[in-house]
Biopython code that builds the backbone (N, CA, C, O; Angstrom):
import numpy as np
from Bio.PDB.StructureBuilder import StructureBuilder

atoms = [
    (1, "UNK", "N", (127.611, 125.854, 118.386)),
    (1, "UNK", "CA", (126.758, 125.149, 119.317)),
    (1, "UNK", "C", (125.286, 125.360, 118.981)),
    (1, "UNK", "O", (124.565, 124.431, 119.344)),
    (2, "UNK", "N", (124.722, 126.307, 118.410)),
    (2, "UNK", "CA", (123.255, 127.064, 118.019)),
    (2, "UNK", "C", (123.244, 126.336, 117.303)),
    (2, "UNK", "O", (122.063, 126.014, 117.167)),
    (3, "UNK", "N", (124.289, 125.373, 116.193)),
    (3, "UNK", "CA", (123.632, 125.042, 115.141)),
    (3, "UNK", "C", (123.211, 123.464, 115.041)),
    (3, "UNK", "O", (122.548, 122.902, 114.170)),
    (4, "UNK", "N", (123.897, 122.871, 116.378)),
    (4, "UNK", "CA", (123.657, 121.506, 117.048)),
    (4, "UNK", "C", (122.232, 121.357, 117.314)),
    (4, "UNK", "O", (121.524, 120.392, 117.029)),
    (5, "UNK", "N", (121.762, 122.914, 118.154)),
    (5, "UNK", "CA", (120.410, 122.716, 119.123)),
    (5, "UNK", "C", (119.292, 123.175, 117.907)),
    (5, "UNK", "O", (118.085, 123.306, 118.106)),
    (6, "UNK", "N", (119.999, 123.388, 116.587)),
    (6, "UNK", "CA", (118.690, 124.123, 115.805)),
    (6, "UNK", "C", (118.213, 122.342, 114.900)),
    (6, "UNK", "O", (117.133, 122.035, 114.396)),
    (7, "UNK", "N", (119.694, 121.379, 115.018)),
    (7, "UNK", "CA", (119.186, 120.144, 114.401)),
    (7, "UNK", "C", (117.900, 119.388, 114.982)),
    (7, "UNK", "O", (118.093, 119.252, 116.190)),
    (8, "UNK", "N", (116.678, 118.846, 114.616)),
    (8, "UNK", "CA", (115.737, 117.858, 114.847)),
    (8, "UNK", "C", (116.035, 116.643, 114.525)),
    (8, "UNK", "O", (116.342, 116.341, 113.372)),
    (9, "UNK", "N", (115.976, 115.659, 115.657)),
    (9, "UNK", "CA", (116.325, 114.538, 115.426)),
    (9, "UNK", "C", (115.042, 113.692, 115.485)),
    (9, "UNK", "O", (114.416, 113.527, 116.532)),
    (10, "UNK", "N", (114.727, 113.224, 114.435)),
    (10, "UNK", "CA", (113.538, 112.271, 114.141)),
    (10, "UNK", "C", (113.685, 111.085, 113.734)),
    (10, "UNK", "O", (114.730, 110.709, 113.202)),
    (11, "UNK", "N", (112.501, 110.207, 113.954)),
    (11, "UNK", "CA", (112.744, 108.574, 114.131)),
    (11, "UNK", "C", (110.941, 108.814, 113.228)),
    (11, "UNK", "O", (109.920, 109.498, 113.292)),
    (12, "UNK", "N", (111.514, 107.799, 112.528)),
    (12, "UNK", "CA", (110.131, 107.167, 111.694)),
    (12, "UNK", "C", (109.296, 105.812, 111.921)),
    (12, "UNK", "O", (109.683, 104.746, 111.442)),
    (13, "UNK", "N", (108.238, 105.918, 112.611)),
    (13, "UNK", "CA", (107.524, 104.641, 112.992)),
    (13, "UNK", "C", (107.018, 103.898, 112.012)),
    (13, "UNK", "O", (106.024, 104.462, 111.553)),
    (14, "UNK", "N", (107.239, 102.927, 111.504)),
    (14, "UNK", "CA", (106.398, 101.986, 110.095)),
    (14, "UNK", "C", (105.375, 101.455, 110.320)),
    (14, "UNK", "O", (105.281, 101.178, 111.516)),
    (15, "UNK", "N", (104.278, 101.081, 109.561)),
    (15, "UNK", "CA", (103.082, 100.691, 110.277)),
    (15, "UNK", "C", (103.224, 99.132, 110.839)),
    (15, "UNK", "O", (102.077, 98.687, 110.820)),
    (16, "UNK", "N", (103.979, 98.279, 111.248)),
    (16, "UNK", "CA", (104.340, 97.261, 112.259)),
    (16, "UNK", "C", (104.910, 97.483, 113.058)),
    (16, "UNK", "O", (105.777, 96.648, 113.316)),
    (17, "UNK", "N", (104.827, 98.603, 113.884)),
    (17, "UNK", "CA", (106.062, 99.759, 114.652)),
    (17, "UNK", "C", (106.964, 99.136, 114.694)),
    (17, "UNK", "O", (107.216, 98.630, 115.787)),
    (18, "UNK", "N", (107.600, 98.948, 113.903)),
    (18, "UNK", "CA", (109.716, 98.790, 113.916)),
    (18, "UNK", "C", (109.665, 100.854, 113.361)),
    (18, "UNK", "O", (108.812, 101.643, 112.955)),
    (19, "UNK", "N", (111.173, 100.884, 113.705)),
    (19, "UNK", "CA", (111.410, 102.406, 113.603)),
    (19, "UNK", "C", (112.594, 102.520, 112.829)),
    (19, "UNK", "O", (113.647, 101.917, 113.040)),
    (20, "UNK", "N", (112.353, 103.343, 111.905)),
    (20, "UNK", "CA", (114.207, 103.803, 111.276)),
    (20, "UNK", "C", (114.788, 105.161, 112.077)),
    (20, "UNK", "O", (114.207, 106.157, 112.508)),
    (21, "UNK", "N", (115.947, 104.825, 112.081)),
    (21, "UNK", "CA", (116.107, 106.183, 113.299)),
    (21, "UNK", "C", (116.355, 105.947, 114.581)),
    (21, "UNK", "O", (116.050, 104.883, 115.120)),
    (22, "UNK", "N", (116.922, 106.904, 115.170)),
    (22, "UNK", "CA", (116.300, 108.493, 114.860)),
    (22, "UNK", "C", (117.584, 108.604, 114.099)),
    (22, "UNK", "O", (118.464, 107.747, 114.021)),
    (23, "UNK", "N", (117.556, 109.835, 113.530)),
    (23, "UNK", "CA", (118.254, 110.943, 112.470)),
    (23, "UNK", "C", (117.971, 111.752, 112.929)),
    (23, "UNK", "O", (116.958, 112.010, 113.580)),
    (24, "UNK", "N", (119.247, 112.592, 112.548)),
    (24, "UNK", "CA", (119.489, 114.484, 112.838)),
    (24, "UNK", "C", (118.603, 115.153, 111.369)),
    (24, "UNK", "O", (118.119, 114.463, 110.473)),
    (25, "UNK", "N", (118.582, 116.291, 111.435)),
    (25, "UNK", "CA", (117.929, 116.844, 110.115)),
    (25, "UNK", "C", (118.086, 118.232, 110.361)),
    (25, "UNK", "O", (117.387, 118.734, 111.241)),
    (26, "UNK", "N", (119.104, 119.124, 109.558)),
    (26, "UNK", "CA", (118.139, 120.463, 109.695)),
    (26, "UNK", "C", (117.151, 121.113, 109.346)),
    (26, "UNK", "O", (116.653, 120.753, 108.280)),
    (27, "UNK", "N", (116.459, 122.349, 110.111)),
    (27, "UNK", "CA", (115.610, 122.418, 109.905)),
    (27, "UNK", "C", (114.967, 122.379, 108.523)),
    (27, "UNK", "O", (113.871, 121.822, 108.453)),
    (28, "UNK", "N", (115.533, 122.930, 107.338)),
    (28, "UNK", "CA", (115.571, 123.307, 106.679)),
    (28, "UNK", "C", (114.885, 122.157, 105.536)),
    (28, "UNK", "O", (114.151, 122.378, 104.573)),
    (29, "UNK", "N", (115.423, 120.897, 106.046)),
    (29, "UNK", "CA", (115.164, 119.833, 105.069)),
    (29, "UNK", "C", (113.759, 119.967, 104.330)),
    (29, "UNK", "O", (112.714, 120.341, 104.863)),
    (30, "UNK", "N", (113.900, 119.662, 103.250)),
    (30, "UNK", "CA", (112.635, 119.373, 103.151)),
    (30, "UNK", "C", (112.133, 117.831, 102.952)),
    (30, "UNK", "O", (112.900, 116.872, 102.864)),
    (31, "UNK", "N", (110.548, 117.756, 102.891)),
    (31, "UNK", "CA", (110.152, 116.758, 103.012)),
    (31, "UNK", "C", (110.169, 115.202, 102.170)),
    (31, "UNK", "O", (110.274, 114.030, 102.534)),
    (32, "UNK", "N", (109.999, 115.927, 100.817)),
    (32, "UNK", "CA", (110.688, 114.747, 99.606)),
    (32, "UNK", "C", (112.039, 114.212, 100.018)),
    (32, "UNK", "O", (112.380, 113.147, 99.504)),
    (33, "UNK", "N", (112.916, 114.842, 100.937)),
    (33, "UNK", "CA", (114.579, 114.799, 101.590)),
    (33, "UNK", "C", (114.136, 113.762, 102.495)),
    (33, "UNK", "O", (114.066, 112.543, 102.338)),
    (34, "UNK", "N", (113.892, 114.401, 103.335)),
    (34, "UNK", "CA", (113.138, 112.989, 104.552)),
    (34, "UNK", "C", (112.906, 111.478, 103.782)),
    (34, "UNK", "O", (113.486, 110.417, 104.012)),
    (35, "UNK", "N", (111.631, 111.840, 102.587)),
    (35, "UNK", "CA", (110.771, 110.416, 102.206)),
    (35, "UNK", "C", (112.349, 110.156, 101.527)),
    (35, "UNK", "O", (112.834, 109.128, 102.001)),
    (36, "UNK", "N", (113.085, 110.709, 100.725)),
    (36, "UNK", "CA", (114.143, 109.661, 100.245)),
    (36, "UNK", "C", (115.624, 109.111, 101.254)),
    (36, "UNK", "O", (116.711, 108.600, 100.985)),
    (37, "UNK", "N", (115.133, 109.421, 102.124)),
    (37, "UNK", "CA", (116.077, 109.105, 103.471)),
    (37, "UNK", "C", (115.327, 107.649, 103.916)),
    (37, "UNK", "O", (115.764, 106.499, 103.930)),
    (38, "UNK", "N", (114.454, 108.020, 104.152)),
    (38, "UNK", "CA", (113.292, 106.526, 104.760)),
    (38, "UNK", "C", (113.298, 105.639, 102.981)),
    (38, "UNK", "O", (113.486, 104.436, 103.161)),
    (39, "UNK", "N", (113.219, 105.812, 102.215)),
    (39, "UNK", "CA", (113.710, 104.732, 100.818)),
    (39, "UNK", "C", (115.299, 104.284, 101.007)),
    (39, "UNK", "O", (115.720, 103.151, 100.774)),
    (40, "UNK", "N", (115.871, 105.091, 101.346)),
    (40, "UNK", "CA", (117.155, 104.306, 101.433)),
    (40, "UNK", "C", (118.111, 103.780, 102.688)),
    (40, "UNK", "O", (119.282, 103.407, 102.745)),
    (41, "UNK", "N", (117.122, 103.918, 103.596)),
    (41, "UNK", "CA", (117.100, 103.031, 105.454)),
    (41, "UNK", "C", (115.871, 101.823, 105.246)),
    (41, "UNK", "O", (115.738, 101.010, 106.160)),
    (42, "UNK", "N", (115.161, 101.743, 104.279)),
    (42, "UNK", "CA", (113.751, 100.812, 104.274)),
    (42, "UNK", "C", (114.576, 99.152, 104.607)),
    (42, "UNK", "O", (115.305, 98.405, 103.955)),
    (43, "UNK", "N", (113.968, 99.140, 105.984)),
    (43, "UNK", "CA", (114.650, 97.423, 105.476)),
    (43, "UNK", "C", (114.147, 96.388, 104.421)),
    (43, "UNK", "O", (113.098, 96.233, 103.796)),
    (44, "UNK", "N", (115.400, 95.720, 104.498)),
    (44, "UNK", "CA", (115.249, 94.758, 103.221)),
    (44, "UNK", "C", (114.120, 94.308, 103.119)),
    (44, "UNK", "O", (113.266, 94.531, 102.261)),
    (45, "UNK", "N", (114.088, 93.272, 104.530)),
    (45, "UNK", "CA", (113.049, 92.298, 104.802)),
    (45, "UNK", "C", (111.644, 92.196, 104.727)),
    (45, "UNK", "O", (110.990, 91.166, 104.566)),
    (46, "UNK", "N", (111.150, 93.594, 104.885)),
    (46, "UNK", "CA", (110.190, 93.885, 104.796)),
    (46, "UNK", "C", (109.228, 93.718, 103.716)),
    (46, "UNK", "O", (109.758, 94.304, 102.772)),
    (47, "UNK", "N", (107.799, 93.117, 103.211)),
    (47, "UNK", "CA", (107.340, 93.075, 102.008)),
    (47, "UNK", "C", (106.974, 94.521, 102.294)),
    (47, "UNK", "O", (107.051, 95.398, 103.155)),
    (48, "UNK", "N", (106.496, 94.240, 100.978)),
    (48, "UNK", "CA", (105.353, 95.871, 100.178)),
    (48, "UNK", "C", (105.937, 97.076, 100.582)),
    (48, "UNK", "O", (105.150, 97.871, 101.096)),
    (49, "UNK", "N", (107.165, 97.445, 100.485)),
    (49, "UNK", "CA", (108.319, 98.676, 100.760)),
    (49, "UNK", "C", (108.196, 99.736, 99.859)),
    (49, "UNK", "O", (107.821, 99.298, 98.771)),
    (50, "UNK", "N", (108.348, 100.892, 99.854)),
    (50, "UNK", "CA", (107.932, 102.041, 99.111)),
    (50, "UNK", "C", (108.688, 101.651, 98.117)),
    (50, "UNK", "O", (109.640, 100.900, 98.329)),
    (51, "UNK", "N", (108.224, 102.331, 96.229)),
    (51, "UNK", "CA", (109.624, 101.839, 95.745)),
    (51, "UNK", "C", (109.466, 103.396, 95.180)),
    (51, "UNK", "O", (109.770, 103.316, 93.990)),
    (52, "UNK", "N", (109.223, 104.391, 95.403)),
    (52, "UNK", "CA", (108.818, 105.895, 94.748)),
    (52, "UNK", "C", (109.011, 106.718, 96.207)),
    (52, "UNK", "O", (108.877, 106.184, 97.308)),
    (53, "UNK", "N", (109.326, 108.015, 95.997)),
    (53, "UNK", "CA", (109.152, 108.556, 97.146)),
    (53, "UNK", "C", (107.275, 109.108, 97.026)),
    (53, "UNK", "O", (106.609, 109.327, 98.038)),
    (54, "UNK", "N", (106.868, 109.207, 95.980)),
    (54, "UNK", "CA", (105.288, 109.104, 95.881)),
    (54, "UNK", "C", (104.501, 107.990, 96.919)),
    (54, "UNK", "O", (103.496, 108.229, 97.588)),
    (55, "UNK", "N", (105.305, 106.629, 96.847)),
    (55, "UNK", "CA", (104.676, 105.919, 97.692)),
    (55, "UNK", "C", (104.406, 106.389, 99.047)),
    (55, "UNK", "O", (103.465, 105.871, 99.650)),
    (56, "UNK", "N", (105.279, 107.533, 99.753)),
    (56, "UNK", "CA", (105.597, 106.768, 100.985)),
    (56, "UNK", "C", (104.904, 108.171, 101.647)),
    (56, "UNK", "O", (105.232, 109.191, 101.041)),
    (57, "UNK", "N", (103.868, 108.399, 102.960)),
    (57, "UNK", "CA", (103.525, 109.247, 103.174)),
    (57, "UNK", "C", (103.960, 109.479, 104.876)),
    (57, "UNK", "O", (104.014, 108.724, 105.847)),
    (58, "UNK", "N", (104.187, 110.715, 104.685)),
    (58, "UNK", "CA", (104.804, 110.865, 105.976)),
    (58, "UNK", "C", (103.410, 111.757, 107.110)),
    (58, "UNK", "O", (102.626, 112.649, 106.784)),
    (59, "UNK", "N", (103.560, 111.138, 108.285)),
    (59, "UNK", "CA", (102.290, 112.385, 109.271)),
    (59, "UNK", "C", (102.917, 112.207, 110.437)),
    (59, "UNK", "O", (103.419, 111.231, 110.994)),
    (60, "UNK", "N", (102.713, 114.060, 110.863)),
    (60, "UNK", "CA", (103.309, 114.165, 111.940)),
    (60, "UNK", "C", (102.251, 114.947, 112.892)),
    (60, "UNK", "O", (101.206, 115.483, 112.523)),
    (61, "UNK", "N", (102.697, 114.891, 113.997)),
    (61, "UNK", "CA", (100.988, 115.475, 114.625)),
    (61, "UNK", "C", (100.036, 115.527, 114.632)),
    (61, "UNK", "O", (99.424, 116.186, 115.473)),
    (62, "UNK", "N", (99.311, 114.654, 113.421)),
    (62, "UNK", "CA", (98.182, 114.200, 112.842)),
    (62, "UNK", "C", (97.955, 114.634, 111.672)),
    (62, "UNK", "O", (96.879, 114.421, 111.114)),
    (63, "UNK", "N", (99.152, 115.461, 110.996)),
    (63, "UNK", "CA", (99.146, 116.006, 109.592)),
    (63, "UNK", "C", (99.943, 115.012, 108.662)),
    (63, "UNK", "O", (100.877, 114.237, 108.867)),
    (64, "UNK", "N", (99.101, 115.392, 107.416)),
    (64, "UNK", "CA", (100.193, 114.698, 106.247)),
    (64, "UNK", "C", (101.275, 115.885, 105.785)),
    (64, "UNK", "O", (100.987, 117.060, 106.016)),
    (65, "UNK", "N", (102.330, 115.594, 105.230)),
    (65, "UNK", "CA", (103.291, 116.740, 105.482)),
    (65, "UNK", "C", (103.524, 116.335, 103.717)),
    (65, "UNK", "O", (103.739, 115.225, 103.230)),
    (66, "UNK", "N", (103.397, 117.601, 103.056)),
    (66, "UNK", "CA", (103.342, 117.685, 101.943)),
    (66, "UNK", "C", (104.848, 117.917, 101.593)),
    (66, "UNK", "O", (105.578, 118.610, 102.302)),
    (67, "UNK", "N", (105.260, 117.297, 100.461)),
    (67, "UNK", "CA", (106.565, 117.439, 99.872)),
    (67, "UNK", "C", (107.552, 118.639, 99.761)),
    (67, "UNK", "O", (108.767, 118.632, 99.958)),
    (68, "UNK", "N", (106.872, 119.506, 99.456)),
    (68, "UNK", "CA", (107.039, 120.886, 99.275)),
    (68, "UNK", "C", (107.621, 121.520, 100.585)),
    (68, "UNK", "O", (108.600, 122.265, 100.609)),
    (69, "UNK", "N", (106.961, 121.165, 101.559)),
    (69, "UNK", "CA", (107.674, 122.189, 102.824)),
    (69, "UNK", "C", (108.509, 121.398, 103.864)),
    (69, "UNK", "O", (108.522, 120.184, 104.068)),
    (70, "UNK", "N", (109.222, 122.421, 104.486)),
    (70, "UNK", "CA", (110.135, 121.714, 105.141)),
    (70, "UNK", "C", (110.163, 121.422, 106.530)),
    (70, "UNK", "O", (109.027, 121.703, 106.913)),
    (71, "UNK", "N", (110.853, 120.997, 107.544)),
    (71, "UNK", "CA", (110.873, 120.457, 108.647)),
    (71, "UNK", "C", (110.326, 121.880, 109.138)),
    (71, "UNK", "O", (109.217, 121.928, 109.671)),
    (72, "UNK", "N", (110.966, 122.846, 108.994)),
    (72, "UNK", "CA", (110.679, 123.945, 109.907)),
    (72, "UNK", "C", (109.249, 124.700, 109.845)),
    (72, "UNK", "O", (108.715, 125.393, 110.711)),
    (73, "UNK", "N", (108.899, 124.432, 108.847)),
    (73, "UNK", "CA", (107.318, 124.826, 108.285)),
    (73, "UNK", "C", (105.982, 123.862, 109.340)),
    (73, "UNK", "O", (104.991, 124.142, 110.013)),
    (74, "UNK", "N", (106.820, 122.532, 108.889)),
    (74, "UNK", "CA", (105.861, 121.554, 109.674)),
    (74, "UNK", "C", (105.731, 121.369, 111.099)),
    (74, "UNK", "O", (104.987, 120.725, 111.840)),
    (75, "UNK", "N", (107.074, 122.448, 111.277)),
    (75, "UNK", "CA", (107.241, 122.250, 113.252)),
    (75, "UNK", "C", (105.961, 122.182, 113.910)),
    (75, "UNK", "O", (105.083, 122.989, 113.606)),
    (76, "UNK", "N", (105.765, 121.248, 114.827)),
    (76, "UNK", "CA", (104.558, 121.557, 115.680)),
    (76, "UNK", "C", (104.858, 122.180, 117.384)),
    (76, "UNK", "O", (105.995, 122.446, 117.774)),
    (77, "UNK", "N", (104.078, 122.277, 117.929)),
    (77, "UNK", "CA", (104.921, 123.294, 119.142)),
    (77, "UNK", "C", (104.544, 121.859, 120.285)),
    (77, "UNK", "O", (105.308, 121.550, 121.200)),
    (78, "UNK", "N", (103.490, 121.266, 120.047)),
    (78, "UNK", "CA", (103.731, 120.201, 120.984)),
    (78, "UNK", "C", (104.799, 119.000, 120.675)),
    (78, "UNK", "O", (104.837, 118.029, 121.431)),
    (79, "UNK", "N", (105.485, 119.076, 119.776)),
    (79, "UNK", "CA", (106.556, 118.079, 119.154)),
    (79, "UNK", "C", (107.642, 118.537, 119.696)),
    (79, "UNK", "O", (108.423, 117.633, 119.993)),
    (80, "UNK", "N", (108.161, 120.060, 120.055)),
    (80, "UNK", "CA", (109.052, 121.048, 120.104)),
    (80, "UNK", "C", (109.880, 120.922, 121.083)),
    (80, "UNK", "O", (110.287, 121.951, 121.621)),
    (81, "UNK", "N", (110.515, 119.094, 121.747)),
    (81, "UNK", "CA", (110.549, 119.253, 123.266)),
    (81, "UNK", "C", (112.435, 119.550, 122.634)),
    (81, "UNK", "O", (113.080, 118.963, 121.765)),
    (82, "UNK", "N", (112.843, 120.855, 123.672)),
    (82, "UNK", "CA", (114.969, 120.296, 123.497)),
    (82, "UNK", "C", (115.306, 118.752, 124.075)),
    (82, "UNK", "O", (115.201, 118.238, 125.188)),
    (83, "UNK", "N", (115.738, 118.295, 122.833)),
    (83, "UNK", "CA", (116.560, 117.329, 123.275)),
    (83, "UNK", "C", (115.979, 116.124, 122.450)),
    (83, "UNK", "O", (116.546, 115.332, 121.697)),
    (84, "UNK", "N", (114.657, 116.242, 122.837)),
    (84, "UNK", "CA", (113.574, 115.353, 122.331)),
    (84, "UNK", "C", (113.506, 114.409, 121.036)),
    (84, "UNK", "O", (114.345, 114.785, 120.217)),
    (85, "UNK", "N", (112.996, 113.642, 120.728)),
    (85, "UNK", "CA", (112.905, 112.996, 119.517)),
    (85, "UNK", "C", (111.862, 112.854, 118.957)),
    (85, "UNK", "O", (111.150, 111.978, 119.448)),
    (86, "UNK", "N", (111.284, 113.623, 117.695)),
    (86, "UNK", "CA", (110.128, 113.733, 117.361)),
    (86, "UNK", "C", (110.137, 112.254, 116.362)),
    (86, "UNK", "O", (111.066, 111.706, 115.770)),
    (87, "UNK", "N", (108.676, 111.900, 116.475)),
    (87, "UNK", "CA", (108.610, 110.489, 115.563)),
    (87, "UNK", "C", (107.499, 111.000, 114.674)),
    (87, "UNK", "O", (106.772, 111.948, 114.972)),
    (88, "UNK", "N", (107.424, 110.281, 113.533)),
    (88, "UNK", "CA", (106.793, 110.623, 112.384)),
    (88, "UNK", "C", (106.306, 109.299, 111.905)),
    (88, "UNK", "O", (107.119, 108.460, 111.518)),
    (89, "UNK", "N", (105.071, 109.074, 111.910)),
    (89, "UNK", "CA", (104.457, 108.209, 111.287)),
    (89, "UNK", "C", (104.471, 107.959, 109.211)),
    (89, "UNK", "O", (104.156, 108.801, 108.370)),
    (90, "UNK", "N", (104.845, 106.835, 109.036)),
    (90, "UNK", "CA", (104.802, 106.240, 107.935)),
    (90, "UNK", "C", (104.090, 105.503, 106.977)),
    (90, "UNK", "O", (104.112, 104.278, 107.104)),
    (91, "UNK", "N", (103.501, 105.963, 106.105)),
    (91, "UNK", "CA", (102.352, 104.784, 105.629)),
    (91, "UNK", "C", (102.858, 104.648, 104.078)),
    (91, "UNK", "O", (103.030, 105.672, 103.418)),
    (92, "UNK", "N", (103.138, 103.087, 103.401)),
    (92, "UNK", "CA", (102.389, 103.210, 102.274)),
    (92, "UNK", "C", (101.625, 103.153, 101.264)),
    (92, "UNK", "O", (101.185, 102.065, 100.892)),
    (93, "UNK", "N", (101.397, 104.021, 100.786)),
    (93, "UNK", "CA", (100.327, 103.504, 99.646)),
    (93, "UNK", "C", (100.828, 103.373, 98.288)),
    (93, "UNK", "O", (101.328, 104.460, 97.998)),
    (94, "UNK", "N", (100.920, 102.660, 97.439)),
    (94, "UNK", "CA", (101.456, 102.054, 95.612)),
    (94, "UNK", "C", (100.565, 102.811, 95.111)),
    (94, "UNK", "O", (99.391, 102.790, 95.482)),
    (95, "UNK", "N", (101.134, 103.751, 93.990)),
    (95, "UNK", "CA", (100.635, 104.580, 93.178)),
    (95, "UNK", "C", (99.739, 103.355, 92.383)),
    (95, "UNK", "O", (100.089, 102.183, 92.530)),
    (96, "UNK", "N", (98.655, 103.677, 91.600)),
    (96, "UNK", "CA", (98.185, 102.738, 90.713)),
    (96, "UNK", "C", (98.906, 102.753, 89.771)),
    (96, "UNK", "O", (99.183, 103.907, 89.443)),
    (97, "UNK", "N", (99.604, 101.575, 88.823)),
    (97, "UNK", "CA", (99.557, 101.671, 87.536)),
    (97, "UNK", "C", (99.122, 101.574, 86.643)),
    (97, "UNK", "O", (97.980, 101.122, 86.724)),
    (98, "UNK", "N", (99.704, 101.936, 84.976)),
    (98, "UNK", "CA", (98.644, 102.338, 84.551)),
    (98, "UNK", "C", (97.584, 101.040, 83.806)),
    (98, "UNK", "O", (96.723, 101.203, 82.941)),
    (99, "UNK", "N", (97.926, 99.987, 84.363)),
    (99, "UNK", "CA", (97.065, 98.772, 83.710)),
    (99, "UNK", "C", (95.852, 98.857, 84.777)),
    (99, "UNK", "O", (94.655, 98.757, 84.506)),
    (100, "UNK", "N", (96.320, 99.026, 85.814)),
    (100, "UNK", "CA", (94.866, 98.939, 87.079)),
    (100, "UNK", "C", (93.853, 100.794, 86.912)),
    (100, "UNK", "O", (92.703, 101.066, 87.257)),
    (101, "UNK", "N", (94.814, 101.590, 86.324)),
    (101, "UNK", "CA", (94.123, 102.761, 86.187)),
    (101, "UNK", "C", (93.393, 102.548, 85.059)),
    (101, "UNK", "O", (92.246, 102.987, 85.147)),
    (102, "UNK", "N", (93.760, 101.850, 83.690)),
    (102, "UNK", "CA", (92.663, 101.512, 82.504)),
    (102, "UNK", "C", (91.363, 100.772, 83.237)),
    (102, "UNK", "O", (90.165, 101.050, 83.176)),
    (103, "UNK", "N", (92.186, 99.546, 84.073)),
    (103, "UNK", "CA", (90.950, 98.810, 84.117)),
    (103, "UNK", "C", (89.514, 99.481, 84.937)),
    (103, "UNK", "O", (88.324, 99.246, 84.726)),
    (104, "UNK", "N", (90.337, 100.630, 86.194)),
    (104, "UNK", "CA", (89.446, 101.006, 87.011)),
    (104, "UNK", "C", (88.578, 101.745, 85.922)),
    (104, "UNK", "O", (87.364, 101.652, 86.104)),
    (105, "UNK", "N", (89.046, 102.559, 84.677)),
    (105, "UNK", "CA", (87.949, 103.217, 83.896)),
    (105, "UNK", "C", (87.407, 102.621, 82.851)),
    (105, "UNK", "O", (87.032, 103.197, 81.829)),
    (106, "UNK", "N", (87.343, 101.319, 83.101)),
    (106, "UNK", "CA", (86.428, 100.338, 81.727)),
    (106, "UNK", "C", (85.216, 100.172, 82.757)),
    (106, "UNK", "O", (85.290, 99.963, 83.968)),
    (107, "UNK", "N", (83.940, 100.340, 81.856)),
    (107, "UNK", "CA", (82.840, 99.933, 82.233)),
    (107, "UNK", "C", (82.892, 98.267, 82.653)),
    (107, "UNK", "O", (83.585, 97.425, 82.082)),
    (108, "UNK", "N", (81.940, 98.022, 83.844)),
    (108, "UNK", "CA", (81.621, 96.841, 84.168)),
    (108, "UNK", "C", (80.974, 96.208, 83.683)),
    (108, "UNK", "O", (79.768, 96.447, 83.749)),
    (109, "UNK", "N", (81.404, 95.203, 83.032)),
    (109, "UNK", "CA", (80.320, 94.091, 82.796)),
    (109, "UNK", "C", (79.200, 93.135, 83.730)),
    (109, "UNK", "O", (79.768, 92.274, 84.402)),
    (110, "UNK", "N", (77.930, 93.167, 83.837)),
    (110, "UNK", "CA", (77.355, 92.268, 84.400)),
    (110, "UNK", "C", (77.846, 90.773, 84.064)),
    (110, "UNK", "O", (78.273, 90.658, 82.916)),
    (111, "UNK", "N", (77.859, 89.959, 84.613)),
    (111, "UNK", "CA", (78.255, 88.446, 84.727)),
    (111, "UNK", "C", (77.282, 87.775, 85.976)),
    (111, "UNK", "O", (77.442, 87.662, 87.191)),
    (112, "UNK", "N", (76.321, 87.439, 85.137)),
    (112, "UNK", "CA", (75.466, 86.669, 86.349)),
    (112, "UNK", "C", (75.038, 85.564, 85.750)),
    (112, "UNK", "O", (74.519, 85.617, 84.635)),
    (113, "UNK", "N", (75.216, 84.340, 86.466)),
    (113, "UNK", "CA", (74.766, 83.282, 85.767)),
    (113, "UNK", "C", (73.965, 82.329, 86.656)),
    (113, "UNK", "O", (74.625, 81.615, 87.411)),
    (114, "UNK", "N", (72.429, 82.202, 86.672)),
    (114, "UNK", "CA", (71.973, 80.991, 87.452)),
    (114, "UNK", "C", (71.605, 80.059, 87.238)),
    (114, "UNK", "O", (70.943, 79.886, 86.215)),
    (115, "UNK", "N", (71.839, 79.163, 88.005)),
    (115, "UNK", "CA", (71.509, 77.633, 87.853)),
    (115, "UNK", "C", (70.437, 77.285, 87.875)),
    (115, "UNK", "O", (70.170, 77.828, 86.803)),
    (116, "UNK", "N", (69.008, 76.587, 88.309)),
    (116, "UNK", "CA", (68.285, 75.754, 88.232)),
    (116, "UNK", "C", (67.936, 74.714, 88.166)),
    (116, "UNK", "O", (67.785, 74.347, 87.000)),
    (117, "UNK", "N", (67.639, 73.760, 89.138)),
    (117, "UNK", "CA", (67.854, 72.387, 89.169)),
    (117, "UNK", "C", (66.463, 72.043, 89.676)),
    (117, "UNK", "O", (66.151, 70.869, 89.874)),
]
sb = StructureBuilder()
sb.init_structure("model")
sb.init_model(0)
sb.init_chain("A")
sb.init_seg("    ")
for serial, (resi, resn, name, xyz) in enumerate(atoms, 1):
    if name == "N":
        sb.init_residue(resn, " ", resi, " ")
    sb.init_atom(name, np.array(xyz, "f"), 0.0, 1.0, " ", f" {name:<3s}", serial, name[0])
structure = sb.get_structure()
């Protein structure tokens, strides 16, 4: 029974608030676990969908929750209700690739051209 009440059940808000979830999790999960849980609940329909778990950033309590640590690390004590359903905000952002990362480091060309009439 301890090991029912030690599960967190979380729901992920997308930024058009539709929600995936909620889901159980133990504590233990970690966070790259989560982002590839939300890649493989992502609805179809949706444009511009994470396609990396790099894409997809998770914040909870007003934190970004780094890959590395896990649900129980990130616990917050105002999130902490029994029973409760903690929600976790979703954002994403597309890694650059590497054609937009060349271009961002090529010098700019001026291009100005005026008319006169």
């Amino acid at each position: 029974m301890a090991a029912v009440q030690d599960q967190l059940e979380i729901k992920f808000r997308l930024t058009d608030g539709s929600d995936i979830g909620p889901k159980t999790f133990p504590p233990a999960t970690s966070v790259a676990t989560l982002k590839e849980s939300i890649l493989a609940q992502w609805p179809k329909d949706k444009e511009n969908g994470p396609k990396t778990v790099k894409d997809v950033k998770l914040i909870s309590a007003g934190k970004i929750l780094e890959n590395s640590r896990t649900l129980g690390d990130c616990r917050s004590p105002l999130c902490d209700v029994p029973g409760g359903v903690t929600t976790m905000h979703v954002v994403v952002q597309h890694q650059a690739s590497e054609k937009e990362k060349k271009a961002a480091n090529e010098p700019k060309q001026n291009k100005c051209s005026c008319v006169i009439l």
